[in-house]
C-alpha positions in Angstrom: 15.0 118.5 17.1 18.4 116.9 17.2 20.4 115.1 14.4 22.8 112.5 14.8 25.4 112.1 11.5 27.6 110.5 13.8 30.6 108.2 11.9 28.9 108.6 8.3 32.9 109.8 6.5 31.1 113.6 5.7 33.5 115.5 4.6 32.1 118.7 5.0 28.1 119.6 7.2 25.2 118.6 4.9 23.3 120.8 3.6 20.1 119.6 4.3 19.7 119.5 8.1 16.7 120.6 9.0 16.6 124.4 9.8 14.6 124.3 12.9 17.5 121.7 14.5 18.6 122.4 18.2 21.0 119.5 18.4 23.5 118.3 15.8 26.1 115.5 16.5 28.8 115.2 14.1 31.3 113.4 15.4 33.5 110.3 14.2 33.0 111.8 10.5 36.4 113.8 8.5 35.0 116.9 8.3 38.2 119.1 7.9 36.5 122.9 8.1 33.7 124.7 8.8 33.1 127.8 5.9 32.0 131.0 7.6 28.9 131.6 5.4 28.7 128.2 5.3 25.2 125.5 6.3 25.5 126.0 9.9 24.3 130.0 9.6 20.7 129.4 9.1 20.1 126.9 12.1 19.0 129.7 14.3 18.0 127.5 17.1 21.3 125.2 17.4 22.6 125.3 21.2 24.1 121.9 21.0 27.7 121.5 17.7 29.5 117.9 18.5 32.5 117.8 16.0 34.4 115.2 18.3 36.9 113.0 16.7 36.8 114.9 13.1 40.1 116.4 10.7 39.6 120.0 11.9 42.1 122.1 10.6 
């Protein structure tokens, strides 16, 4: 399953993307971080993290 938030202004990665999600396209948004214990942990099956064009720190 993939999941485009693409250019939405998130701040940080929802917290409801589905868990079962292979894909997930985040650029063009101002995320600034990514917590370590944080929403991406439990998407087991992810093989494809865009953050192009974000506020990474």
């Amino acid at each position: 399953t993939a999941v485009t938030c693409r250019g939405l202004q998130l701040r940080e990665i929802p917290n409801d993307i589905p868990k079962f999600t292979t894909e997930l396209y985040l650029q063009d948004n101002l995320i600034k971080r990514i917590p370590r214990n944080g929403n991406l942990q439990r998407l087991k099956n992810l093989r494809i993290l865009d953050l192009q064009n974000n506020q990474l720190e």
